[in-house]
C-alpha positions as CSV (number, residue, x, y, z in Angstrom):
1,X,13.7,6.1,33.6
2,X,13.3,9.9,33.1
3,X,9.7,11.6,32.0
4,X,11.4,12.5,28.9
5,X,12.9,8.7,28.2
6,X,9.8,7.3,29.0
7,X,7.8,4.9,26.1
8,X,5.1,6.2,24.4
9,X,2.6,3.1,25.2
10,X,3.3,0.3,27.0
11,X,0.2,-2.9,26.3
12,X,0.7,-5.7,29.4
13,X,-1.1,-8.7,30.4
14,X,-0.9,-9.9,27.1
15,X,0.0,-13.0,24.9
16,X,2.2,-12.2,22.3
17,X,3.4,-13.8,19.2
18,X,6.8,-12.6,18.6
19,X,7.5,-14.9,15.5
20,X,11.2,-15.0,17.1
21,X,13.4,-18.0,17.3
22,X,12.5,-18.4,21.1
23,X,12.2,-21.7,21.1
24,X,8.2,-21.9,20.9
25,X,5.6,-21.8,18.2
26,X,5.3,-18.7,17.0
27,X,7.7,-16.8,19.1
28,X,5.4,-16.9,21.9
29,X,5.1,-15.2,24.8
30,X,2.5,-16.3,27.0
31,X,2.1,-13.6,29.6
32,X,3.6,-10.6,28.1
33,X,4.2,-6.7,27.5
34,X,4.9,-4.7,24.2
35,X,6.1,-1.2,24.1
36,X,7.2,1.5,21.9
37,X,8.6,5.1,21.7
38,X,8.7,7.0,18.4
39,X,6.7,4.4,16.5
40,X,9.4,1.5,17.0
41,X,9.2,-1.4,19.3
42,X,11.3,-0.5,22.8
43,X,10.3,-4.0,24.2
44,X,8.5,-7.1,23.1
45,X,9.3,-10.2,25.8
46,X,7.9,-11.7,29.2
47,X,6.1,-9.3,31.5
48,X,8.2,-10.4,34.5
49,X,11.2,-8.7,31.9
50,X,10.5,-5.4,32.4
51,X,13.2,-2.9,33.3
52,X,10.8,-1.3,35.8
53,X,7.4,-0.5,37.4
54,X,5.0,0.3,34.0
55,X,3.8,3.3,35.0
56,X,8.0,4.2,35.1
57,X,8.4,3.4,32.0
58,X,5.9,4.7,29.9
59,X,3.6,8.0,29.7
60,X,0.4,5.3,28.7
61,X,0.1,2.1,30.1
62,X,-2.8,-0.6,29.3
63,X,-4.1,-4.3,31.1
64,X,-5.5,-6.4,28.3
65,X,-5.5,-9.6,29.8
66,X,-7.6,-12.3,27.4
67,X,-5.6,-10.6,24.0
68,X,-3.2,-11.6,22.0
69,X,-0.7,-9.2,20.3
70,X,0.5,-10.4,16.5
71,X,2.5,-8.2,14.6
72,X,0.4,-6.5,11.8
73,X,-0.7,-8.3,8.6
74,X,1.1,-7.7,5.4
75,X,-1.4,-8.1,2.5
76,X,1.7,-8.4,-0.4
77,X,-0.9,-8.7,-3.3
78,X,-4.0,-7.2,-4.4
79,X,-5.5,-5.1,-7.1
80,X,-7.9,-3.6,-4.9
81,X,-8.0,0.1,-7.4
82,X,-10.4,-0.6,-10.3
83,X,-13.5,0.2,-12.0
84,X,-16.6,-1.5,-11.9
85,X,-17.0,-5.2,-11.1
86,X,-17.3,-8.9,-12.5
87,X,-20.0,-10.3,-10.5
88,X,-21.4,-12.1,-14.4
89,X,-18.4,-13.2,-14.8
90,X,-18.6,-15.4,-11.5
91,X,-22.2,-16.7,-12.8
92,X,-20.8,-17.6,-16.1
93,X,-17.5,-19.5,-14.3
94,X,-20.2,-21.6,-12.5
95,X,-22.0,-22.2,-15.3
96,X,-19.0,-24.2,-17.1
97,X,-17.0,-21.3,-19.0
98,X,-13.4,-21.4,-18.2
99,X,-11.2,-18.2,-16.8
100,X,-9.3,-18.4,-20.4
101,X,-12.5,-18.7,-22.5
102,X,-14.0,-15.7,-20.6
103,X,-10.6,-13.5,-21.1
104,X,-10.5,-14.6,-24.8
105,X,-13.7,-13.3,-25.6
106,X,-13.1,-9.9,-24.0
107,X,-14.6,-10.5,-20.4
108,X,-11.7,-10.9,-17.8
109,X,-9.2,-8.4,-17.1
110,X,-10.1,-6.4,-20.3
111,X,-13.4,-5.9,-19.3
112,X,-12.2,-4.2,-15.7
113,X,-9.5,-2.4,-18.2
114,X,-12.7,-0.7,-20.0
115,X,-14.1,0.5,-16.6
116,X,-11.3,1.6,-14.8
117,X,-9.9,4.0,-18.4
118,X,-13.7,5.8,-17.8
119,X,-13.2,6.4,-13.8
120,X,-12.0,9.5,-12.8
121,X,-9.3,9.8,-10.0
122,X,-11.7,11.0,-7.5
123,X,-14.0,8.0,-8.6
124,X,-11.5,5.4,-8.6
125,X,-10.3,6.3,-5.0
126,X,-14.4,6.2,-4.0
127,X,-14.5,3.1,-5.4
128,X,-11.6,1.6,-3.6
129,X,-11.3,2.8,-0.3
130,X,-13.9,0.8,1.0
131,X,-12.1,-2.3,-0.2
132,X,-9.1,-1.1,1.5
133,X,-10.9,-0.2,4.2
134,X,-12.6,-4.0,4.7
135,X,-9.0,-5.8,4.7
136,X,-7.7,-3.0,7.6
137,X,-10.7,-3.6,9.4
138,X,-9.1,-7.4,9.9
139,X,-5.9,-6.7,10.8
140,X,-3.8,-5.3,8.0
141,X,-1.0,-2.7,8.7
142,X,0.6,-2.6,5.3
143,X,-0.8,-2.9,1.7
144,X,0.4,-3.6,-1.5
145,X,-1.8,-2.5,-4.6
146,X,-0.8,-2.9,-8.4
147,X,-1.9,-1.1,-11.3
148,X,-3.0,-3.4,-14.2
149,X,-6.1,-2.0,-15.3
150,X,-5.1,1.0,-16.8
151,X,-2.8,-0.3,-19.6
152,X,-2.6,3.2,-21.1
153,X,0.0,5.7,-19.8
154,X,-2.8,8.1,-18.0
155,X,-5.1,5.2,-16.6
156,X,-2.1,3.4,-14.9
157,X,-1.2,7.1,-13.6
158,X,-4.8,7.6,-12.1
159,X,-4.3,4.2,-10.2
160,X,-1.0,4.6,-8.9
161,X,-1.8,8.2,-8.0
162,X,-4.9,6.6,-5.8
163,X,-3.1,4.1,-4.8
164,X,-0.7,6.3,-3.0
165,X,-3.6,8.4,-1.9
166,X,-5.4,5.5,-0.1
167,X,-2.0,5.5,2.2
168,X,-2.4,8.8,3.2
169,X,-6.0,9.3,3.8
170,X,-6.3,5.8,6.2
171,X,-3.1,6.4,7.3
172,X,-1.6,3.1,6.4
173,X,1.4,2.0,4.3
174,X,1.2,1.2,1.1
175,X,3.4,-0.4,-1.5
176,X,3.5,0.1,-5.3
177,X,3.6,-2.3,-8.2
178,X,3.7,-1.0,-11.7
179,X,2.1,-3.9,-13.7
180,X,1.5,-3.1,-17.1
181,X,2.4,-6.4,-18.7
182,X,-0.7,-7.0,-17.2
183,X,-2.9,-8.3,-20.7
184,X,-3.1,-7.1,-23.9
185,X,-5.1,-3.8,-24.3
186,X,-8.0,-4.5,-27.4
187,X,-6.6,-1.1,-28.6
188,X,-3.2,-2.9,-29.1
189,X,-4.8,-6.2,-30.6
190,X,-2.6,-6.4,-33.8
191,X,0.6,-4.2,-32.5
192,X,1.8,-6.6,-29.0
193,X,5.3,-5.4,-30.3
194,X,4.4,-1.6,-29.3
195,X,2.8,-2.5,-26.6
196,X,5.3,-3.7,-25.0
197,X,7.3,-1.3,-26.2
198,X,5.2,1.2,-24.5
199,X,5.4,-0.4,-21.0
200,X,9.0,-0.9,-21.4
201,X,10.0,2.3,-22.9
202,X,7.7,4.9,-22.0
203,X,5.2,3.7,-19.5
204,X,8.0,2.5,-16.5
205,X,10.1,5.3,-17.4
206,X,7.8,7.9,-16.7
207,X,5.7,6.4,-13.5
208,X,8.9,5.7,-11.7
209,X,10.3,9.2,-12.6
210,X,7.1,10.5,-11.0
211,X,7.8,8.6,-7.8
212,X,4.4,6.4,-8.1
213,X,6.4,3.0,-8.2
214,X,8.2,0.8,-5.7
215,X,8.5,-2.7,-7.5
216,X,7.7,-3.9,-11.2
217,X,5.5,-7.3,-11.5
218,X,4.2,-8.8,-15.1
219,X,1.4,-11.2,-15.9
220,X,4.1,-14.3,-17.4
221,X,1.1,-16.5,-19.0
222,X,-0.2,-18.3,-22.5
223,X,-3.2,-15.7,-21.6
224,X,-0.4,-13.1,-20.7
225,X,3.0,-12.0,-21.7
226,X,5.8,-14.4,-22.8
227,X,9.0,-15.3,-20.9
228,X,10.9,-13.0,-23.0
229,X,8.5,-10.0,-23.0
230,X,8.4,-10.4,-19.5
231,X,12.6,-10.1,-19.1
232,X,12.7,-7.3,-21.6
233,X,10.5,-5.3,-19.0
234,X,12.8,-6.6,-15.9
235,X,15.9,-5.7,-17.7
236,X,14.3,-2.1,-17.7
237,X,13.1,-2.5,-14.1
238,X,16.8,-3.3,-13.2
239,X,18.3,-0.8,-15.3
240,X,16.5,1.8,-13.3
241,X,17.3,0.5,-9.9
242,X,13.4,-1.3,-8.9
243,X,13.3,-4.7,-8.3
244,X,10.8,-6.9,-9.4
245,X,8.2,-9.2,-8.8
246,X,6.3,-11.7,-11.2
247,X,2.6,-13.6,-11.3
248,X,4.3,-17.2,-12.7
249,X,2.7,-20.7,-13.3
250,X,-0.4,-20.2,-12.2
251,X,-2.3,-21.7,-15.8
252,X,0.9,-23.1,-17.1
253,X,4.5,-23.5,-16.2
254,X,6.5,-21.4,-18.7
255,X,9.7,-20.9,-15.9
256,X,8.2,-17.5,-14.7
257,X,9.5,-18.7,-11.5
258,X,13.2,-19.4,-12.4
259,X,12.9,-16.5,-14.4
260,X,12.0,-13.9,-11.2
261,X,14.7,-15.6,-9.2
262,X,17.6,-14.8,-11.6
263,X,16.7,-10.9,-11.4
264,X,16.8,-11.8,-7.9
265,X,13.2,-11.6,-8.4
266,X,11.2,-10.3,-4.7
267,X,8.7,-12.6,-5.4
268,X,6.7,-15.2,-7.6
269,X,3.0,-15.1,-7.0
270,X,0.5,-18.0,-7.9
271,X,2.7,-20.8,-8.6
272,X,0.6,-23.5,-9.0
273,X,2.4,-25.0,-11.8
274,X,5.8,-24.7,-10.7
275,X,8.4,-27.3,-11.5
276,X,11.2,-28.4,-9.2
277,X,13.9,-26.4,-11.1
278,X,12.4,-23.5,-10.1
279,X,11.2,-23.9,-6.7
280,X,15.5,-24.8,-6.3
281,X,15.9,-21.1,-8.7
282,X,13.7,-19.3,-6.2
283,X,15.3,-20.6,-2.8
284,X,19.2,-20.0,-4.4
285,X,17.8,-16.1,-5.1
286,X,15.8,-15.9,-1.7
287,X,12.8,-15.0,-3.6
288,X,9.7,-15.3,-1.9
289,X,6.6,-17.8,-2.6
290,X,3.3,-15.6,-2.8
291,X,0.3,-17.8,-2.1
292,X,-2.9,-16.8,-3.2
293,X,-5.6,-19.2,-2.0
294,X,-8.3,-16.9,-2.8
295,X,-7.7,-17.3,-7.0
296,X,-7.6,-20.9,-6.4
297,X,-10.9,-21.2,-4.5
298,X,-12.5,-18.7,-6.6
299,X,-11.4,-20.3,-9.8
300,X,-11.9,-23.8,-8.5
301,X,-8.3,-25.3,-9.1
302,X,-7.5,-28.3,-8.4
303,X,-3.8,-28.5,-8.0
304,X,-2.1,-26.7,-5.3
305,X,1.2,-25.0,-5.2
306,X,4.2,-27.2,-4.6
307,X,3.9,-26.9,-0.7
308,X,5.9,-29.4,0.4
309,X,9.2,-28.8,-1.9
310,X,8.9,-25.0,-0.4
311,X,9.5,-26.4,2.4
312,X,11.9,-28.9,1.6
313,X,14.2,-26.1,0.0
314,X,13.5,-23.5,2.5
315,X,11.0,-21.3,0.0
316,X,9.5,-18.6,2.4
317,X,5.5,-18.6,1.6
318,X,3.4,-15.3,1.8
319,X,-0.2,-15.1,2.0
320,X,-1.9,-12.1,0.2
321,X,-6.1,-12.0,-0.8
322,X,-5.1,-11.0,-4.4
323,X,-8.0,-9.0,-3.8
324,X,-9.3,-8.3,-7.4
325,X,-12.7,-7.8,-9.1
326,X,-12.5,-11.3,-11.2
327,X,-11.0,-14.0,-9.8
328,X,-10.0,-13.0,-6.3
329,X,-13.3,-10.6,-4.4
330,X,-11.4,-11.1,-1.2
331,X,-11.2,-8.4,1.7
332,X,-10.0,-10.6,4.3
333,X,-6.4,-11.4,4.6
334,X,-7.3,-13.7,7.8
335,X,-10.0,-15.5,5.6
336,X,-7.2,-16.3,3.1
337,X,-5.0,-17.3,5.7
338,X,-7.8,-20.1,6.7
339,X,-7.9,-21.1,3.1
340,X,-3.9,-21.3,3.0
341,X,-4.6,-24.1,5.8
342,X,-7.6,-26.2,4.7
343,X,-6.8,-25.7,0.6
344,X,-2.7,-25.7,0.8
345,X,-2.1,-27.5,4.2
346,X,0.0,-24.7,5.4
347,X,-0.2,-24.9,9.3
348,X,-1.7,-21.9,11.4
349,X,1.8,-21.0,12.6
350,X,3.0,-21.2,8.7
351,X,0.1,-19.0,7.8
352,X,0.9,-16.2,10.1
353,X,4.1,-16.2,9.1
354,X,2.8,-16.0,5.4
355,X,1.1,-12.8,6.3
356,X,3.6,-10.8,8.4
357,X,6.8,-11.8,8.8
358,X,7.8,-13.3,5.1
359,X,5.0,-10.8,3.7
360,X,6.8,-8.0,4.7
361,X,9.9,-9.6,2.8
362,X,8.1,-10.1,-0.1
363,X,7.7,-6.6,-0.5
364,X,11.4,-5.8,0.7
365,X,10.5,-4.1,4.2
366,X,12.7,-5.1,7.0
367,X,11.3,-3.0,9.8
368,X,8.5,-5.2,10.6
369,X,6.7,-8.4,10.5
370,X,7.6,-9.3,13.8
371,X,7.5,-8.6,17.2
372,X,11.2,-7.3,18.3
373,X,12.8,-4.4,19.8
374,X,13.7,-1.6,16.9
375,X,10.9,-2.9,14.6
376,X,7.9,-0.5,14.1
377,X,5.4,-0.7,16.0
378,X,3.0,-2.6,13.5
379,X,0.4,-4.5,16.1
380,X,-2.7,-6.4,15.6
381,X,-4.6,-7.1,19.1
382,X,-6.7,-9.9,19.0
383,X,-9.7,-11.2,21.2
384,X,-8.4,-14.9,21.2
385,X,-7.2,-17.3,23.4
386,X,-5.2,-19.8,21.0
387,X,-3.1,-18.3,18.2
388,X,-4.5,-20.8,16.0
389,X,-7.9,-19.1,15.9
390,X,-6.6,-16.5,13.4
391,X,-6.8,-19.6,11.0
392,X,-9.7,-21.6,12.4
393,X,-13.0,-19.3,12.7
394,X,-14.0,-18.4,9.4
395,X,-14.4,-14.9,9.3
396,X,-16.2,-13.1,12.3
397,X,-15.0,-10.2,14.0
398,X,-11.4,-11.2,16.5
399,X,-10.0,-7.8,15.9
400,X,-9.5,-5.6,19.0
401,X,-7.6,-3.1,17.6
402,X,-4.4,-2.2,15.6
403,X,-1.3,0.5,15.8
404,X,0.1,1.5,12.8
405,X,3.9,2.5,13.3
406,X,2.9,3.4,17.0
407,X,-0.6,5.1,16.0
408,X,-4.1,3.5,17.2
409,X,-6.7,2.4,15.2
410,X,-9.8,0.9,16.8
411,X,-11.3,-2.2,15.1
């Protein structure tokens, strides 16, 4: 190789879980060597497979024997841009009052509605970049965050706007989701026609005309929008090229789920309650299966998502935190991967995946998720020496270090 052609960064001595069809769990590469040029992966395969000497092939060139290299995780689901907190809320769930009666009398997401519309901008990004900052700090690369909280035309604005800014000042990548079919603002108690209406017609229109959103979810729920309010707003989503993405049967099965997959739906998040027609809607569509452990621990469910016909139809699960302030104060995607496993029965192999590879799907990016040449270069270095630890300490501090498209952060 030329000086010129040469790598950017070459990591060797390292395990590395490819998620490839290599014939072993994971992808794995026992004794291995990553590199990249440009921010994409140049080569991700056996050390012995190298072209050439390291120091030939790229300008920087690192030993880090006793690590493990997985590609960076994909949190596909959170709310992490609010006001306030629910921390009563949590008292009052343990003290026997359900998620619905709390919601019904004005607690729930109303209540974070009332104290994100007084934040600032400047407030609301103070507010959430530590958040952000604690699920980075454990291995996430790329983010998703949704709006939800606003559900007036300026307050979703002000979240989508920090949103976006979040990306740019820790330098990671983060993903869109308009989601005002979200609940029922108080102000709109007696006009849920307008409302509606609003979203549909005025809201959507104007966000995605501002550039502030890359995918369109709803809240399909007794507690939350109906299956036709929630089709009305996709068939807007559609008609302005944004594809879509839907919280379904996680109180109630009302055939959210069957309902994302024939918009050819990105994914259906929760999904505690969904049937067999449409766990076979959402594998004929390819739509993905967003798990969210953390709700289901928080809220103290009792029955699971539909694991084992996921698996039987080829579903692709997701993990995400759902990190929000009232059913869901997560900040560690590896923590809800370990709750995937010992709540869901998802094995440590399946919850990586769930957190990379079919995360990144769920939020329509191709480019990474896994460990292959012409994929950016998206790594999480971990001080392990079994994959399966990812999923079997709860919490603790395993991250070495990530690169985000190419760029180092220190853990």
């Amino acid at each position: 190789m030329t000086s010129d052609s040469r790598w950017d960064h070459l990591l060797t001595d390292v395990g590395l879980a490819t998620l490839a069809d290599n014939g072993h769990p994971y992808g794995a590469v026992e004794h291995g060597a990553i590199g990249w040029r440009d921010g994409r992966i140049t080569f991700a395969g056996p050390l012995a497979d190298l072209p050439a000497a390291p120091d030939a092939l790229a300008h920087h060139v690192r030993s880090l024997p006793g690590t493990w290299i997985t590609p960076g995780l994909v949190d596909c689901h959170t709310h992490l841009v609010f006001g306030g907190e629910r921390a009563r809320e949590f008292e009052q769930r343990l003290e026997g009052v359900s998620y619905e009666a709390i919601a019904r009398a004005g607690g729930g997401i109303v209540s974070s509605v009332r104290a994100t519309r007084v934040a600032s901008e400047d407030e609301l990004l103070a507010q959430s970049l530590p958040r952000a900052r604690a699920l980075l700090a454990d291995g996430v690369t790329t983010l998703e965050i949704k709006s939800g909280y606003g559900l007036e035309p300026d307050a979703e604005r002000r979240m989508l706007r920090v949103a976006r800014r979040i990306g740019t000042v820790l330098g990671v990548d983060v993903r869109t989701s308009f989601l005002g079919l979200h609940a029922l603002p108080p102000d709109y108690a007696d006009r849920r026609g307008d409302y509606v209406s609003l979203v549909c017609d005025a809201m959507l229109p104007s966000l995605a005309g501002e550039g502030l959103v890359d995918a369109v979810d709803a809240f399909c729920e007794g507690i939350g929008f109906s299956p036709a309010e929630t089709e009305r707003l996709f068939a807007k989503a559609r008609s302005l090229g944004l594809p879509v993405k839907l919280h379904a049967e996680q109180l109630s099965d009302l055939g959210g789920a069957a309902l994302v997959a024939r918009y050819d739906g990105l994914s259906a998040d929760h999904l505690e309650w969904t049937s067999d027609d449409g766990v076979r809607a959402m594998a004929a569509a390819g739509t993905v299966a967003v798990l969210l452990p953390g709700a289901y621990y928080a809220l103290r469910d009792t029955r699971p998502p539909p694991i084992d016909a996921f698996r039987a139809h080829g579903v692709a699960m997701a993990v995400a935190t759902d990190l929000n302030p009232g059913t869901s104060p997560l900040l560690s995607l590896r923590l809800a991967m370990n709750m995937a496993c010992t709540l869901f029965r998802l094995t440590p192999e399946e919850a990586l995946r769930g957190a990379t590879q079919h995360a990144a799907r769920a939020l329509d990016l191709h480019d990474r998720g896994t460990l292959a040449v012409g994929q950016r270069a998206d790594l999480a270095v971990w001080n392990i020496r079994h994959l399966a630890e990812l999923c079997y300490w709860i919490g603790g501090p395993l991250l070495r270090e990530t690169w985000i498209a190419g760029e180092r952060r220190p853990a």
